[in-house]
VOGU-3710 file (C-alpha; in Angstrom, 3 decimals, decimal comma):
1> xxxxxxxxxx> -36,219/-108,282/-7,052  -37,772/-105,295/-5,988  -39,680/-102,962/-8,337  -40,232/-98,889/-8,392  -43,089/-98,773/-9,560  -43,691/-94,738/-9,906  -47,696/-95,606/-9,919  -46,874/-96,656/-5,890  -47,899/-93,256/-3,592  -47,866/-94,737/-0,423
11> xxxxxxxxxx> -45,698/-92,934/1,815  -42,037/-94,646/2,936  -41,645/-95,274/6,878  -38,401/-93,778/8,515  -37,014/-95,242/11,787  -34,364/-92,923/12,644  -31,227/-94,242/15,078  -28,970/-92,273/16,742  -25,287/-92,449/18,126  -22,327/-90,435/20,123
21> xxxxxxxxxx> -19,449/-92,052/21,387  -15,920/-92,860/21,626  -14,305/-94,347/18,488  -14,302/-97,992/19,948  -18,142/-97,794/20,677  -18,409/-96,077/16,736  -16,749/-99,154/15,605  -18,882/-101,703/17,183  -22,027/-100,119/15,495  -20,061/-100,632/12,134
31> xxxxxxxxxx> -18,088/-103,554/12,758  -20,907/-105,323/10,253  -19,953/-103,375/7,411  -15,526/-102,911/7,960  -13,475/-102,886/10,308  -12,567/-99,589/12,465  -9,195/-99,054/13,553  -8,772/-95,122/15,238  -5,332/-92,927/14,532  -4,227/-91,752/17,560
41> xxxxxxxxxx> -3,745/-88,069/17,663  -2,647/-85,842/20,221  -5,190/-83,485/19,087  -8,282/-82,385/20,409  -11,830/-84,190/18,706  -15,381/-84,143/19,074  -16,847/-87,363/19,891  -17,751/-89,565/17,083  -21,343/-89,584/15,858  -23,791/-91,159/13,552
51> xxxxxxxxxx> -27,231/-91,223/12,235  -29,418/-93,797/10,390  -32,654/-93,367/9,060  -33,869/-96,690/7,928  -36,341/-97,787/5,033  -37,579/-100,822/3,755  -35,903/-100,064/0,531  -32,664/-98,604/1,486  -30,743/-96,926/4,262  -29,758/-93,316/4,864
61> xxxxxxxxxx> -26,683/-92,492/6,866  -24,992/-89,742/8,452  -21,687/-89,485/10,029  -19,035/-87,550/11,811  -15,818/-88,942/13,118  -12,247/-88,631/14,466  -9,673/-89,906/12,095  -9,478/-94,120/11,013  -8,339/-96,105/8,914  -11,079/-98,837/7,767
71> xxxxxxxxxx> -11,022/-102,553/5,707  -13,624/-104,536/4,398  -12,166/-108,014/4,748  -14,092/-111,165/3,124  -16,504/-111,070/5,950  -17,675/-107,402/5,523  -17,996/-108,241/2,074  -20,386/-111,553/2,369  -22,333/-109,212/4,768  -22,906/-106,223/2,913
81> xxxxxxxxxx> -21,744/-107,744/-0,566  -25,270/-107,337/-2,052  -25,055/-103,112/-1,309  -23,751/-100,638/-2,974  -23,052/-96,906/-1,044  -24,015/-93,431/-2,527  -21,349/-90,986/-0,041  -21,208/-87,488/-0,321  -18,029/-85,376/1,946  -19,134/-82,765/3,366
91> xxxxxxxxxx> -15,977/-82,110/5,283  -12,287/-84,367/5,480  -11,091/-87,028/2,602  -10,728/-90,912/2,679  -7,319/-92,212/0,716  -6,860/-95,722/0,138  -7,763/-98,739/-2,448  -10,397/-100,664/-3,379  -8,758/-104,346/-5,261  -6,611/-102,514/-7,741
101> xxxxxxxxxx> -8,405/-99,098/-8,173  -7,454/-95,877/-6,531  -10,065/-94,239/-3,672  -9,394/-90,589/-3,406  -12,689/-89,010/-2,315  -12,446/-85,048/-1,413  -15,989/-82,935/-0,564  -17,740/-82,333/-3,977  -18,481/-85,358/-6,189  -20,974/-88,710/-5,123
111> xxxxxxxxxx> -18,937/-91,699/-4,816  -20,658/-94,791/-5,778  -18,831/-98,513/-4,050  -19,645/-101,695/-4,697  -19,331/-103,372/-1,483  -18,697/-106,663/-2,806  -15,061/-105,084/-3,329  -12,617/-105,188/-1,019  -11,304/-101,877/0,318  -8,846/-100,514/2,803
121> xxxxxxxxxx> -8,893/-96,829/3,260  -7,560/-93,704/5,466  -9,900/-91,460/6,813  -9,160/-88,117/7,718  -12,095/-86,406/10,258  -14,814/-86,179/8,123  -18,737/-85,595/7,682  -20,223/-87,649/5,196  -24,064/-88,698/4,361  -24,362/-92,199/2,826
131> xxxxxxxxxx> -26,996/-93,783/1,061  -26,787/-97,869/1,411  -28,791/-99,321/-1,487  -29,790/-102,570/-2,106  -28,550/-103,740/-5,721  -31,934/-105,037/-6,373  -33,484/-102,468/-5,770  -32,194/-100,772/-8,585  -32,319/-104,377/-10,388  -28,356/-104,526/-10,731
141> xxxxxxxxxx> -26,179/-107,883/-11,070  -24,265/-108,972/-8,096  -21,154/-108,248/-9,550  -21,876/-104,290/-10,578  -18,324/-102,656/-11,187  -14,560/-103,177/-10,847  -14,052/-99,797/-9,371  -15,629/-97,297/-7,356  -17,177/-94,583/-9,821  -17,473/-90,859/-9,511
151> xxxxxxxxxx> -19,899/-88,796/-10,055  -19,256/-85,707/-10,759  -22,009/-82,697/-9,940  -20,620/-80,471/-12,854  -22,160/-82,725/-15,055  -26,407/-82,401/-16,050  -27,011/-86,055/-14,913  -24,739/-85,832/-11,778  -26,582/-82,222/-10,609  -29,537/-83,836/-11,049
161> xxxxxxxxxx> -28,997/-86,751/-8,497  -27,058/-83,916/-6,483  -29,996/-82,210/-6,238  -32,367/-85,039/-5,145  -29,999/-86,652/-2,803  -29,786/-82,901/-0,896  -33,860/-83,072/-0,849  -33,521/-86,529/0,919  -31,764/-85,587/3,594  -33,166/-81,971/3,949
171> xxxxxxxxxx> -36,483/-83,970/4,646  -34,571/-86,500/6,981  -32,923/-83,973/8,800  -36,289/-82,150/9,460  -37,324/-84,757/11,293  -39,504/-86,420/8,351  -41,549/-90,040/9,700  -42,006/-90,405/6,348  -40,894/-89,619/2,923  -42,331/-89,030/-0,221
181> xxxxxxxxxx> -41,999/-92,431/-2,808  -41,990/-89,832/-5,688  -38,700/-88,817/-4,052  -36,700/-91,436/-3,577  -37,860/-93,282/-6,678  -36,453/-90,296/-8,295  -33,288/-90,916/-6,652  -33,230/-94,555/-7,534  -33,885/-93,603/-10,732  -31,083/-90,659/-11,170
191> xxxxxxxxxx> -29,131/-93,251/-9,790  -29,118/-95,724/-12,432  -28,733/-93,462/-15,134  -25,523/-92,078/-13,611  -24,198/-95,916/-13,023  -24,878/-96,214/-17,275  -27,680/-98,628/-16,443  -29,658/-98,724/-19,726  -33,017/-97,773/-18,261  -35,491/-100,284/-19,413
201> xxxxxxxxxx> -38,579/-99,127/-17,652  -40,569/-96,119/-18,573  -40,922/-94,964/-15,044  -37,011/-94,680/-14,821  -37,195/-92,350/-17,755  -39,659/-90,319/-16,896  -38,908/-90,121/-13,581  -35,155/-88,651/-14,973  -37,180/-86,327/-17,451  -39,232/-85,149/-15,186
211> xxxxxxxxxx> -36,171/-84,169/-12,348  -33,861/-82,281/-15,939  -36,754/-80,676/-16,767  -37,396/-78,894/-12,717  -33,571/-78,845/-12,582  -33,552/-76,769/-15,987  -36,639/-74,679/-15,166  -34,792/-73,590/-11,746  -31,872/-72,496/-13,877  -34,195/-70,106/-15,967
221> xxxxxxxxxx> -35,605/-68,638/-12,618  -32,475/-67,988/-10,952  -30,966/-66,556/-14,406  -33,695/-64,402/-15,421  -32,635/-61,139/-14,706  -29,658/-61,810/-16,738  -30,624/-60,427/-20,657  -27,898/-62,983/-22,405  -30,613/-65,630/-20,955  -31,471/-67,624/-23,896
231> xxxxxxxxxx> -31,886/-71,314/-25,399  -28,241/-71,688/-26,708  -27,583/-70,549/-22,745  -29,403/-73,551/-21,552  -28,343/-75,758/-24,073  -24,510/-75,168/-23,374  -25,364/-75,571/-19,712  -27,291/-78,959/-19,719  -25,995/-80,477/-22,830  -29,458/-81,580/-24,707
241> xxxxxxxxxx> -30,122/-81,229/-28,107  -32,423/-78,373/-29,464  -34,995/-80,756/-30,330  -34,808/-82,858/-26,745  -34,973/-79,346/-25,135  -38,502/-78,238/-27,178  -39,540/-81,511/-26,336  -39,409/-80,978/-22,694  -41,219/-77,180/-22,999  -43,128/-78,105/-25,732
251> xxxxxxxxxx> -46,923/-77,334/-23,984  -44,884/-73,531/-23,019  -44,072/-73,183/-26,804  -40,622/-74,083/-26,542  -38,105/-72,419/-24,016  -37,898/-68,898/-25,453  -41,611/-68,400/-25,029  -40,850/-69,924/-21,564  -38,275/-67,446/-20,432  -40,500/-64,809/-21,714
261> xxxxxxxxxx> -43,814/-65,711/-19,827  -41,769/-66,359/-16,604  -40,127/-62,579/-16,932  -43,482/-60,792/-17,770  -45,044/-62,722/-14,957  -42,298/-61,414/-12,435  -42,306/-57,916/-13,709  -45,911/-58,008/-13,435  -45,852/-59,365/-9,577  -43,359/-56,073/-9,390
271> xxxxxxxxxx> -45,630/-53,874/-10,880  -48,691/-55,045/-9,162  -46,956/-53,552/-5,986  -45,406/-50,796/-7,424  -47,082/-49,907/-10,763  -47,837/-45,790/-10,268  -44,162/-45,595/-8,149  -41,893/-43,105/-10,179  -39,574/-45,437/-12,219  -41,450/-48,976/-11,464
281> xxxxxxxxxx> -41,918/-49,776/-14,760  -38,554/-49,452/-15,771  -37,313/-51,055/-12,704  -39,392/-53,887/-13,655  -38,146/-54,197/-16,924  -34,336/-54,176/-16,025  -34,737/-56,520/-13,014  -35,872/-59,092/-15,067  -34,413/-59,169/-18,124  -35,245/-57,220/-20,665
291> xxxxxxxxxx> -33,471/-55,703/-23,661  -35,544/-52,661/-24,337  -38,345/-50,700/-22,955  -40,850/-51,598/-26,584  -39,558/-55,417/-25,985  -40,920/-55,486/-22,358  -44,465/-53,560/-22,983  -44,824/-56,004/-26,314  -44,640/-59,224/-23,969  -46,631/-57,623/-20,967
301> xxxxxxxxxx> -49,514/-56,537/-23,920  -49,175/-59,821/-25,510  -49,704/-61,942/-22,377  -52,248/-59,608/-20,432  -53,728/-57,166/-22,708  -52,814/-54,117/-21,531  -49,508/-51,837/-21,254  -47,364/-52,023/-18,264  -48,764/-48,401/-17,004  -52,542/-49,872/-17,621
311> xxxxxxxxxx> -52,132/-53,281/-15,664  -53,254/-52,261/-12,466  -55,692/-49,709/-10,779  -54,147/-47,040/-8,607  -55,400/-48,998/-5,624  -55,129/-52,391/-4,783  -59,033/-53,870/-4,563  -59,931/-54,189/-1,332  -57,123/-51,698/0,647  -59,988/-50,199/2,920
321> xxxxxxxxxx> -62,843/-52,051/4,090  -66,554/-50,902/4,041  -68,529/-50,945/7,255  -70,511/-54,092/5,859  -67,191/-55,546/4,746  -65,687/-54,951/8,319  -68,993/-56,227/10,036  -68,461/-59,630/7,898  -64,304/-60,176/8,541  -65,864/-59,384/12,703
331> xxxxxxxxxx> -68,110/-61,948/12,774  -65,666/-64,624/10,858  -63,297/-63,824/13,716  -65,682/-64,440/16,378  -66,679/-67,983/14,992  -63,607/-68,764/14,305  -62,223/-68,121/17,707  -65,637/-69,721/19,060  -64,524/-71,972/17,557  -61,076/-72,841/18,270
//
């Protein structure tokens, strides 16, 4: 069995394939994992394409093809019976079974297979990124689920692993020779908690701490112009408990001290370029949040020590350059290009 450890930084070697063809030629390339038969179709396609980026711990995919329909007979099961796949649409559907249980996947959710299953589906033409995972990797038994489960992004865990997936292949797709363990430990991690694997190690549960609590503080950022921003806000929108959520902003004084740092620090950034402008200040204060003008020059005096009008000099420091300060920037250029 193979361990994340979280205390392991080296950096994870990508060896990334590539592939454009007709649908036979797709089909050999995945003829180890199901079989491939194309729909004919009178209408026009682009050629059928695919991407792996290879790890020693799992496998990244991406693909784009015409429309097929696809089985996993006992074979492709003993082959790729000890994987499970993490596939996200990005464009078509695939309709079909898996044993008993009904595959509908649409663009949206993460769809997680067991591929000791058998499965027979219809694909429509689709883009899809898929994730093939070793099950002991994530330490999981060989026989994980009866059906395919769905993970749903609406949900905190499910955004979470969203999230972190997207990062993946944002970093693949940039053209990445490595990635980041942090990263896709994080994923592995996300991962199991969304399967309902009771997370025995510490590292898992920090490692799914640690992603809520960025996932949570992006939420405040992108909200914080919006005055109704406020605990029971986050609460209702991540589903913790009052106490788990202190817990996690506990060193900030809890969230509402949190939210009101982060909006006196970005009126003050606002201010520091526009502090003597006619209106500024109350620009400031309405861009980012808050409820009156004695509210927002109590947080900016609290956290600085001065008023919002007293913050900055007229001037920024530094706007015009003495001759002794323009004699010193001259000769850094000329070493510098020297230099280079």
């Amino acid at each position: 069995m193979v361990a994340i450890l979280a205390s392991d930084t080296r950096s994870i070697d990508v060896r990334m394939n590539t592939f454009q063809g007709c649908a036979e030629e797709y089909g050999s390339i995945m003829a180890p994992m199901f079989q491939v038969s194309p729909i004919a179709s009178e209408n026009e396609h682009a050629a059928n394409a695919a991407i792996a980026w290879q790890t020693d711990l799992c496998v990244f995919g991406y693909g784009e093809s015409n429309p097929f329909a696809r089985t996993q007979t006992r074979q492709e099961r003993q082959n790729g019976g000890h994987l499970i796949s993490v596939a996200r649409f990005l464009s078509g559907t695939e309709q079909g079974y898996s044993d008993d249980c009904v595959i509908d996947r649409v663009p949206g959710p993460i769809y997680v297979l067991d591929h000791a299953r058998a499965l027979q589906t219809i694909n429509s033409r689709f883009r899809v990124q898929t994730v093939f995972v070793p099950k002991s990797i994530l330490a999981l038994p060989n026989d994980v689920f009866g059906k395919e489960r769905v993970i749903e992004v609406t949900n905190p865990s499910g955004q979470l692993l969203h999230t972190c997936m997207t990062d993946l292949y944002a970093s693949l797709t940039d053209g990445a020779s490595t990635l980041p363990p942090a990263l896709l430990h994080r994923f592995f991690a996300l991962l199991k908690v969304n399967l309902g694997v009771r997370p025995q190690r510490e590292d898992v549960r920090a490692h799914f701490r640690t992603a809520l609590r960025e996932q949570i503080s992006k939420f405040i950022e992108h909200n914080l112009g919006n005055p109704d921003l406020s605990v029971s806000t986050v609460l209702a929108n991540f589903g913790l408990s009052r106490a788990s959520l202190f817990r996690m902003f506990e060193k900030q004084g809890g969230v509402r001290n949190y939210i009101m740092r982060r909006r006196a620090i970005r009126a003050a950034i606002d201010l520091s370029n526009a502090a003597h402008v006619r209106g500024g200040i109350k620009q400031a204060s309405l861009r980012w949040g808050f409820t009156s003008r004695p509210n927002f020059n109590r947080s900016i005096r609290n956290m600085f020590g001065s008023s919002p009008g007293g913050l900055f000099h007229k001037a920024p420091i530094g706007l015009e350059q003495t001759p002794v300060q323009n004699r010193i920037l001259k000769r850094f250029a000329d070493r510098t290009a020297h230099a280079a």
